[in-house]
KOLVEX-7782 format. One record per residue (C-alpha): y, x, z. Coordinates in steps of 0.5 Angstrom, whole numbers, padded with zeros to 4 digits, always signed. Example, Ala and Ser with C-alpha at 12.3 -4.5 7.8 and 13.67 -1.06 7.14 Angstrom:
residues 2
-0009+0025+0016 -0002+0027+0014 
This chain:
residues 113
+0092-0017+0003 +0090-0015-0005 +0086-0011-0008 +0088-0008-0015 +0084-0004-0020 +0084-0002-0027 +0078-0004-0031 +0076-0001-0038 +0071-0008-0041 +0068-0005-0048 +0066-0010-0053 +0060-0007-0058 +0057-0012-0063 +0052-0010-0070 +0055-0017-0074 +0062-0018-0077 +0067-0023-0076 +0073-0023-0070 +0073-0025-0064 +0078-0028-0058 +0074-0030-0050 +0081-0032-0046 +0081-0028-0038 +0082-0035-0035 +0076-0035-0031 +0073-0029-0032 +0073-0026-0026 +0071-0028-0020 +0070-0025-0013 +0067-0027-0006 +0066-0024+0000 +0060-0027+0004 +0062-0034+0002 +0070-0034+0002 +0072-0034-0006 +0078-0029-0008 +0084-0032-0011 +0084-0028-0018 +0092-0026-0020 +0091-0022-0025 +0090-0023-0031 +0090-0030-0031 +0092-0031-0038 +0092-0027-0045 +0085-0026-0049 +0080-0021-0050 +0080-0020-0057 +0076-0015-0062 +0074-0014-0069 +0068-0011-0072 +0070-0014-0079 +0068-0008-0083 +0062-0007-0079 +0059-0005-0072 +0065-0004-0068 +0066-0003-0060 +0072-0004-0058 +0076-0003-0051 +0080-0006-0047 +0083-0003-0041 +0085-0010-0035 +0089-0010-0029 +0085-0014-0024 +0088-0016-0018 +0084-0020-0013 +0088-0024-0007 +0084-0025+0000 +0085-0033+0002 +0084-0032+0009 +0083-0026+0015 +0076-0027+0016 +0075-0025+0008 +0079-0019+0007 +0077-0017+0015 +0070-0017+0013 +0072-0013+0007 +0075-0008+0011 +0069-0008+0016 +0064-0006+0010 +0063-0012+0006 +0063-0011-0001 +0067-0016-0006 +0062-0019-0011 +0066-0019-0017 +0063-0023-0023 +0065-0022-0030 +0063-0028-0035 +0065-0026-0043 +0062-0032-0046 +0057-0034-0041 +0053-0027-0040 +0055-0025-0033 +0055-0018-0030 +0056-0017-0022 +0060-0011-0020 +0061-0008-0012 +0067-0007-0010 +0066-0003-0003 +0071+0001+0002 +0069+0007+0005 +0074+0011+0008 +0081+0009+0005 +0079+0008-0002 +0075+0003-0005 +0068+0005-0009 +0065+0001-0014 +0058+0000-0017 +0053-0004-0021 +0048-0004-0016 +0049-0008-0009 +0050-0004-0003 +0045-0003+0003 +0048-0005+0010 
């Protein structure tokens, strides 16, 4: 079992320059303790400019997470959320991916349950 979805990443600085964070090692996902496999993207950059000032720039990915065994992707389908950690140049975010009903919700905010 896979999951897929589509993530806008928005990169926002005040300096100038240009730069480039590769995709490999990005993303990573767990539920409970069982890791997730990242299939997408697992190359390519995320780049952007700021040269002629602040400058925000997005880029939209398609992230693709494979589940490693069935107590992983059960537990998923029994409401426990994927705890997805997003790492650009070692600032860290967490994001939570939980299904409700048939569709998959996602929040910064781990949920209660």
């Amino acid at each position: 079992m896979a999951v897929s979805l589509r993530r806008k990443l928005t990169y926002s600085s005040s300096g100038k320059g240009f730069v480039e964070y590769p995709y490999e090692g990005m993303f990573t996902a767990k539920v409970k303790e069982n890791q997730l496999k990242t299939l997408k993207p697992t190359s390519g950059k995320l780049q952007a400019s700021n040269a002629f000032g602040p400058y925000k720039k997005e880029n939209v990915i398609q992230l693709e997470l494979q589940f490693d065994n069935n107590e992983s992707s059960g537990a998923f389908l029994d409401g426990a959320p994927v705890e997805l950690t997003i790492n650009v140049d070692n600032a860290k975010g967490m994001l939570y991916l939980t299904r409700v009903e048939n569709r998959i919700v996602v929040t910064n905010t781990k949920p209660v349950g």
